[in-house]
C-alpha positions as CSV (number, residue, x, y, z in Angstrom):
1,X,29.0,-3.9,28.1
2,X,26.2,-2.0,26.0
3,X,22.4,-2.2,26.5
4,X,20.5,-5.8,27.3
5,X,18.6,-6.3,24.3
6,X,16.1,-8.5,25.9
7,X,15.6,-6.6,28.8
8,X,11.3,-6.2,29.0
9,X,9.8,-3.0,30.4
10,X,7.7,-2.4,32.9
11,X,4.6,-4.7,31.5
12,X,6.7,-7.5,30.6
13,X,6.9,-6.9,26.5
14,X,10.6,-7.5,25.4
15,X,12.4,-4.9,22.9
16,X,11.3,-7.2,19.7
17,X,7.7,-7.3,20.3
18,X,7.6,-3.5,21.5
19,X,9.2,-2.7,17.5
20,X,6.7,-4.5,16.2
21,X,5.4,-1.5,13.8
22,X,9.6,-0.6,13.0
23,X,11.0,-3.8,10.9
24,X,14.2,-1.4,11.0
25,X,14.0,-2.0,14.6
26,X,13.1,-5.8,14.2
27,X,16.2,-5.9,12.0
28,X,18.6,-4.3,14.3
29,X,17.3,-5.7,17.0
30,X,18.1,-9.3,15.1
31,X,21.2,-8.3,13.9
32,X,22.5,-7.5,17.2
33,X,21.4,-10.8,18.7
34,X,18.1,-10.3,20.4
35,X,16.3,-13.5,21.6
36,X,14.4,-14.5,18.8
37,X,12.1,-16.7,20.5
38,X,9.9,-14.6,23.0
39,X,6.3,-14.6,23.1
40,X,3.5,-12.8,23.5
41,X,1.4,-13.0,27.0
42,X,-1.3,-14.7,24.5
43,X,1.4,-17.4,24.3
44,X,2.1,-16.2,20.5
45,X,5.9,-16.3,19.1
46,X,7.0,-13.6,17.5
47,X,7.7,-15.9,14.2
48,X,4.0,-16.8,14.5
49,X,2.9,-13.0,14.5
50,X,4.8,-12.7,11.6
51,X,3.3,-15.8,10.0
52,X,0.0,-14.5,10.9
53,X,0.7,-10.6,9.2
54,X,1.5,-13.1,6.1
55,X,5.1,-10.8,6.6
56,X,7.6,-14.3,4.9
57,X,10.8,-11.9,4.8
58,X,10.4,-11.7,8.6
59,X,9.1,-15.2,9.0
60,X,12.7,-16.4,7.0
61,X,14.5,-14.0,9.2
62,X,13.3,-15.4,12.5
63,X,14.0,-18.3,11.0
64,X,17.8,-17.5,9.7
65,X,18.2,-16.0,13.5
66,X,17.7,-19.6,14.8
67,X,13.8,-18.7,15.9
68,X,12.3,-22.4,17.1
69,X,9.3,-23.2,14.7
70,X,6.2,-23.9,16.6
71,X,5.4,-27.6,17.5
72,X,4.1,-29.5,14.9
73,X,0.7,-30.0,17.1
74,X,0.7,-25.8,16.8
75,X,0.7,-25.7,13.3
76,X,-2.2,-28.1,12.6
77,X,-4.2,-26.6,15.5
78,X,-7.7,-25.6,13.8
79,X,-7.5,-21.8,13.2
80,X,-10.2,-20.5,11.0
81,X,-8.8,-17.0,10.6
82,X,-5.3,-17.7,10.0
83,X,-5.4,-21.2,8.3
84,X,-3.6,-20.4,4.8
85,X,-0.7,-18.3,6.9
86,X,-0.2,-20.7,9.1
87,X,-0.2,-23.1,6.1
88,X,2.9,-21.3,4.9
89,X,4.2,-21.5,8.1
90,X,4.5,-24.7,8.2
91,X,6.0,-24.8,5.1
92,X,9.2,-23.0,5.7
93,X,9.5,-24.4,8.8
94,X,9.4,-27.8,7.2
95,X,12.7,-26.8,5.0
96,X,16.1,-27.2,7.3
97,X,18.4,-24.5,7.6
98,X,20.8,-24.8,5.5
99,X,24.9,-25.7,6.7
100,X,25.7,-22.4,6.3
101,X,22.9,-20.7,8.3
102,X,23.5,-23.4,11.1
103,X,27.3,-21.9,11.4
104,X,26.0,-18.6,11.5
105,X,23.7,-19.4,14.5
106,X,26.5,-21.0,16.2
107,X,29.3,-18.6,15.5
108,X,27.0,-16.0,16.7
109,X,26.3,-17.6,19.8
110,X,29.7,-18.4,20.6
111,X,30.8,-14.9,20.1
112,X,27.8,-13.4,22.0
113,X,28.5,-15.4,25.3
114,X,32.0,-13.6,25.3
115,X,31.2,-9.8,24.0
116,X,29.0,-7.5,22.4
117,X,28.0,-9.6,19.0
118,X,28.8,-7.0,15.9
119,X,32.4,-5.9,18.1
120,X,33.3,-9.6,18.4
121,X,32.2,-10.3,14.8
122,X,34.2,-7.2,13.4
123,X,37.4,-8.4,15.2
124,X,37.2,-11.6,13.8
125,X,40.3,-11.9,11.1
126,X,37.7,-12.7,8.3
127,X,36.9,-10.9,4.9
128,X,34.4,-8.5,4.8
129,X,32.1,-10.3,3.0
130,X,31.8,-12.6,5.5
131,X,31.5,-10.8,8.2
132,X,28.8,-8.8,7.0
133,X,27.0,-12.4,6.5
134,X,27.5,-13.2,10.4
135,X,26.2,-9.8,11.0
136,X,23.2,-10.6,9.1
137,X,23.3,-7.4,7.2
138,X,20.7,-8.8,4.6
139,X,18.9,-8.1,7.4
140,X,18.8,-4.2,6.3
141,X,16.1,-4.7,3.5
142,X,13.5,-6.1,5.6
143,X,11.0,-3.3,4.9
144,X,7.5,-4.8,5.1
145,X,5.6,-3.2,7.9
146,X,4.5,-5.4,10.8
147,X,1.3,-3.8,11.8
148,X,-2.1,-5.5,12.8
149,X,-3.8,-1.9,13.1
150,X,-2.4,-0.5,16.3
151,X,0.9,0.4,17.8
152,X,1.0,-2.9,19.7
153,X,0.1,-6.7,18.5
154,X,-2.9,-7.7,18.4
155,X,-4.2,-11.3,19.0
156,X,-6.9,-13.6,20.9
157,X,-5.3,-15.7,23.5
158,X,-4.4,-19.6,21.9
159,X,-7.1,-21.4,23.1
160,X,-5.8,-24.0,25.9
């Protein structure tokens, strides 16, 4: 059936957070359906990561991809070093998807429970155009680099 795109290695880190420092690989990994909503063993989504890099083109893709926003509770949490990202974080995630994004989600879950996502989406008897919109393909230009200084994420545990 093809390769389990949230499959984690050996030390637990799923595909999504393992590209971190590849948006091409963030992208693909997106467009092919990866699970948007993993987190980081600091208890850290991947959408706040990207809120916290101040990356918004990733941030609005999670957010396209169906990524849940973090509570409300998470977003006012005191954070001194973070405060105006997560700011903006809360901002996008204050704005609904819009009709069109929410029958994205769902056609590509639909699909994805039955096949491999970009085969079912290509067989579907739809023009191009719109199946290069379920395939997220706007996806392609997300070029801002994901890095916090190392080849892997880098964050203080949330405090508990």
């Amino acid at each position: 059936m093809g390769a389990d795109l949230d499959l984690a290695d050996n030390e637990g880190i799923p595909p999504i957070l393992k590209a971190w420092n590849n948006p091409e690989h963030i992208a693909t990994l997106i467009q092919h359906g990866c699970n948007v909503d993993v987190n980081t063993k600091h208890g850290f989504s991947i959408l706040e990561l990207a809120a916290m890099q101040a990356n918004f083109d990733l941030v609005s893709s999670l957010l396209s991809a169906g990524a849940k926003p973090p509570s409300h509770s998470a977003l006012n949490e005191p954070r001194t070093k973070h405060q105006v990202e997560y700011h903006a974080l809360s901002e996008l995630c204050s704005v609904p998807l819009t009709l069109k994004d929410q029958c994205r989600l769902r056609i590509r879950k639909l699909i994805r429970g039955h096949q491999l996502l970009n085969t079912g989406i290509s067989m579907l008897p739809l023009p191009a155009l719109i199946k290069n919109y379920l395939m997220m393909t706007e996806l392609s230009t997300l070029t801002a680099a994901c890095t916090f200084g190392s080849s892997e994420y880098q964050c203080q545990p949330r405090a508990s």
